[in-house]
Each structure stands twice: as structure tokens, then as C-alpha cells.
N, C-alpha and C positions, 0 to 999 in steps of 0.2 A: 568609852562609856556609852550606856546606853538608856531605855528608859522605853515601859509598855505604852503603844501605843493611846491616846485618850480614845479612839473610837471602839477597844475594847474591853468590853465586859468580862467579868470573871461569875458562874455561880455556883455550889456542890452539888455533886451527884454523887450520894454516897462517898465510896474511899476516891470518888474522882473530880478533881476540877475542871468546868470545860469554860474554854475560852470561846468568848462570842464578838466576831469585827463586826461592827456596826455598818463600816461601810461597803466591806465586800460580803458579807454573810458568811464567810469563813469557819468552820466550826476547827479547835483544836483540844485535844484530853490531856489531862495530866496528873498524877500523880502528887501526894504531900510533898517528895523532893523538889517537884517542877513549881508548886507553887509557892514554894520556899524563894526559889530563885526568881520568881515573878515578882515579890515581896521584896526583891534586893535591888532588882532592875530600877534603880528610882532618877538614875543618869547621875550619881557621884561616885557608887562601884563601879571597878572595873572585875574584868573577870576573873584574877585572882584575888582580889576580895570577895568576892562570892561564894571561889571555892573554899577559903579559910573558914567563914561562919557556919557555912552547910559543914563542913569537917568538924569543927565544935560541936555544931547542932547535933550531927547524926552520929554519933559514936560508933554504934554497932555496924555504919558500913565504914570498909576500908577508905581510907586516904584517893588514893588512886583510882578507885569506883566513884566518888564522889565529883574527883578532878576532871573523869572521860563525861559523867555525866552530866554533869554543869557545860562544857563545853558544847557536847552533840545536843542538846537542848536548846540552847541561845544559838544553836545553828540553823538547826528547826526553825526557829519563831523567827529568824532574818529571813529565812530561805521562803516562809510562808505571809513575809512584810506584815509581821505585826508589832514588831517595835521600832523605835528612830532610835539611831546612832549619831548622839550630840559627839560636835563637831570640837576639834583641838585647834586652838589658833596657832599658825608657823608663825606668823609673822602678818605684816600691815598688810590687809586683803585677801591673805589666804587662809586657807583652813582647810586641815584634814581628817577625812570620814575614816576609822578602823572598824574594818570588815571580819568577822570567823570567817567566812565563807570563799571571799573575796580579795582585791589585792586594796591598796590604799590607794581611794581614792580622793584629790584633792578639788578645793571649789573656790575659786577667783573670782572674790565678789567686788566685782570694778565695772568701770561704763557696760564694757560687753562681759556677762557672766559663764565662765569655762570650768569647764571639767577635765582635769587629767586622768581618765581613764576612765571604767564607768565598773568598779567591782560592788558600789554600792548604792539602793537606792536615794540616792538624796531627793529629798524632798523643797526642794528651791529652783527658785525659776533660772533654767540654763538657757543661752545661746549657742554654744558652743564645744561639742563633746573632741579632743582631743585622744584618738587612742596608739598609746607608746607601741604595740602590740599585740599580736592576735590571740592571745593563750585565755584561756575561758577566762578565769578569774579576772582578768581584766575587759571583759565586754559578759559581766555576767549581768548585769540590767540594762545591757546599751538597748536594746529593744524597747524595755517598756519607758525608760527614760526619752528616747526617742519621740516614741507615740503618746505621752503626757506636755511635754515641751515644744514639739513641733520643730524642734533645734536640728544643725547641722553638723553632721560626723565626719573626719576627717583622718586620715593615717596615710603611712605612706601605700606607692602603687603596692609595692613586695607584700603586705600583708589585707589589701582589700580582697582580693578574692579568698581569703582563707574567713576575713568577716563577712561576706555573702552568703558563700558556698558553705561556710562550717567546716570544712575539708578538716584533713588530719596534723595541721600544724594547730590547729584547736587545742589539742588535748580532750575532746569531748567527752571520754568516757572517763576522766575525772571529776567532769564538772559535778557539784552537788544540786542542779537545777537543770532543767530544761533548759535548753537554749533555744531562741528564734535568729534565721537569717535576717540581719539589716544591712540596708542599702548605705553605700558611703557615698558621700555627696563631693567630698573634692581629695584630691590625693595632694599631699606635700610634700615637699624635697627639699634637700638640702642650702639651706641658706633663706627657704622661704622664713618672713615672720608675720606671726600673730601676735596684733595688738589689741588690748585688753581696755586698753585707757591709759592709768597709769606705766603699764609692764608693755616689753615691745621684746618677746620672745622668738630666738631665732631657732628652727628647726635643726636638729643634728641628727645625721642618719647615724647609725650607730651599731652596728651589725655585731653577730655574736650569738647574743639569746636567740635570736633567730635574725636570718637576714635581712625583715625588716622594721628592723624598731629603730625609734627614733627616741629621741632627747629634744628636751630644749632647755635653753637658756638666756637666761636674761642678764646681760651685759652688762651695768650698770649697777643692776643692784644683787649682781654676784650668786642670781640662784637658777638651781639645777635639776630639774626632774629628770629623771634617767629609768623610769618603767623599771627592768628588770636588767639591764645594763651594768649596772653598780650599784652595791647597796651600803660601801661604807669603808673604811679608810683600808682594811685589810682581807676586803672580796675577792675571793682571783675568777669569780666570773661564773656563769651556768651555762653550759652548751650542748649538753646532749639530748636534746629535743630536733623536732623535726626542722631543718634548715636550720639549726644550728652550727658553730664554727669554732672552735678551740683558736685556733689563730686569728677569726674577725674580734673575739672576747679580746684578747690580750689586745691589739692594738685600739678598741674604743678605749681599755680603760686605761692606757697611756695617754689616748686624747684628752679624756675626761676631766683626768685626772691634773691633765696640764691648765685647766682652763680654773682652777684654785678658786671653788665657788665657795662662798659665805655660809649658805645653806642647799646643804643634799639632800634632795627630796623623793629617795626611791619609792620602789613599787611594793616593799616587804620590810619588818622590822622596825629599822627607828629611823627619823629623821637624824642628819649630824649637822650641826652646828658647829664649821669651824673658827 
């Protein structure tokens, strides 16, 4: 769910409405359908509610016209941060950001405040930017979240120089944004843990998606971010990306899969709740 930002403005210009950010000066145009779905953005719809009422509303455009353009529009207005994307609670402390653009990113608001991944702007104070791997959707605000927080980034070695360099284990020419190279401040490995306060998360390399993503898990209270690793009881894995592995896939997700967490917290889709 999402919701327009309070810094801006909407006013008509003839058949067009132009959005005005108050704090970046921003200018963005749009059309009656665009300001239909600005009018829905109130952060209680989600995005197939959106598309159902503009589908009532507009009759004379197709179903399927209405569903591309509801979508590519609220990708727009993320991609140019003029709305917040209110947050879903998992569970005690955590809470996750859903992205169009981006991968899901999650926010651990405990002593020290972390991020799993950074596909989305959040707008809260971080410590600690954790990324599972290097594929844009998941470092697609690590820059500016960086340079607002003053916070420290962290992944393993395998995937830091693909987040400096932007190299081609990126995916860059899918990204829907510019990218900036950011510096990572510590590389982590297997068995290291990140404590939060409450949570005392141990690092799991977990190779596959690409050779170096990682997992963690928290022992104790049985939960699992797994990036792009696994996303749910009946994944058989994604590997044909650069540094990808059909055989490192299949045996993280026999590890994974053996370590019978409470709650799965990938990088796409749904949370599971077992």
C-alpha cells in the first residue's frame, strides 16, 4: 500500500494535472487516468484495487490497458520518490516495505535499526543496510539511503565488487533507475552474526542465485530472510544469471529448507508463515 507524498502538490493545466514536490521541486504530468489513481493512493489500496475502480470508472478503456497503466504509473511516481510505501508488519520489530520497482525490502526497528536489502526508499532512520545480493532491484536506493542515514553497508566479499563496480552480475540494463556505485564498509561470512538487540542473526552464505548471496537467520525465533535464495515452500530456485549455479540452487535449498523456520522472509512474492 502506498500513499502521495504530503510535500506534494497537485494543480490543472487544462486536460493535464501536474504534480509539484515541494521539497525536491520535482515537476511530474499526468493525465485524468493518472489522477484517478493519485485520488486512490490514500495508503488503504493496494494495487489491484486501484486497478478494479479505474476498470469501473473508465469503461471505454480495456481491462488490460488500464491494469499496464495503473501499474507503469505508480512505478513512475516510486521511481521519481513521490510517494511512501506504508509498511506491513511480519511480525514483533519487523516490517515489510513492497516495491513495483524493487525487491522487498524489510526494516528491523530494534536497538540497532537494519535493513534487508535496500529496493525501497524508506524513509526511517537506519543503521545498518544488510544486502542478500547484488542484482539491482535489491541496491536500487542503496546510494541515496546511504548518503541520507550516513549508515553502514554490508554483503558478502563475492558480491562487493559487483556493488562498487556495478559490473554485469547487476543486471543493469533492467534496472528501471539510474544506479550509483556505493562503497561497502564490511564484507560478511558465514557464521558471522548481526545483533539488532532483540534478534541475534547468523549469516548464511547461500550460493545459487548468484555466488554470493547470503541469508540469515535467527535461531531462536525461527526466522529467515533468504534475498532471492527461496521464496516459498515449492521454488525450485533461479539460476541463470551471471554467477549463477543450478547445482549451488538445489543444495542451499535443501539447507534452507532443513533449518524449518517460523517465518520466510524472501526477496519477491509473499512472506510464508509456517
Amino acid at each position: 500500500m502506498m500513499i502521495l507524498k504530503q510535500s506534494v502538490k497537485i494543480r490543472r493545466q487544462q486536460n493535464l494535472f501536474i504534480l509539484f514536490d515541494t521539497e525536491t521541486e520535482l515537476l511530474h504530468e499526468t493525465n485524468k487516468v493518472g489522477y484517478e489513481i493519485i485520488k486512490l493512493l490514500n495508503g488503504k489500496n493496494q494495487k489491484e484495487d486501484i486497478q478494479r475502480a479505474l476498470i469501473s470508472k473508465f469503461k471505454d478503456i480495456g481491462p488490460d490497458k488500464i491494469k499496464m497503466d495503473v501499474e507503469e504509473f505508480i512505478k513512475k511516481l516510486e521511481i521519481k520518490n513521490l510517494i511512501e510505501i506504508i509498511p506491513e508488519k511480519v511480525t514483533e520489530k519487523i516490517w515489510l516495505f513492497k516495491s513495483e520497482i524493487g525487491c522487498f525490502t524489510y526494516y528491523i526497528d530494534d536497538e540497532k535499526k537494519v535493513l534487508i536489502d535496500a529496493g525501497v526508499l524508506v524513509r526511517k532512520p537506519v543503521d545498518l543496510i544488510v544486502i542478500t545480493h547484488c542484482h539491482f532491484d535489491h541496491i536500487l536506493f542503496l546510494n541515496e539511503l546511504k548518503k541520507i542515514n550516513k549508515c553502514e553497508i554490508v554483503c558478502s566479499r563475492k558480491e562487493m565488487e559487483a556493488i562498487e563496480k556495478l559490473n554485469e552480475k547487476v543486471l543493469l540494463e533492467k534496472s528501471p533507475k539510474k544506479l550509483i556505485s556505493t562503497k561497502v564498509d564490511k564484507v560478511v561470512k558465514e557464521g558471522d552474526v548481526i545483533t539488532t538487540g532483540k534478534f541475534n542473526f547468523k549469516v548464511l552464505e547461500t550460493p545459487g542465485h548468484t555466488d554470493g548471496s547470503i541469508s540469515l537467520f535467527e535461531e531462536k525465533a525461527k526466522i529467515l530472510f533468504t534475498g532471492d535464495a527461496w521464496f516459498g515452500k515449492n521454488y525450485q530456485g533461479r539460476w541463470t544469471y551471471p554467477s549463477g549455479s543450478k547445482i549451488e540452487s538445489e543444495r542451499t535449498l535443501k539447507r534452507l529448507k532443513k533449518l524449518n523456520p517460523k517465518i520466510l522472509c524472501p526477496g519477491h512474492f509473499d512472506i510464508v508463515y509456517f
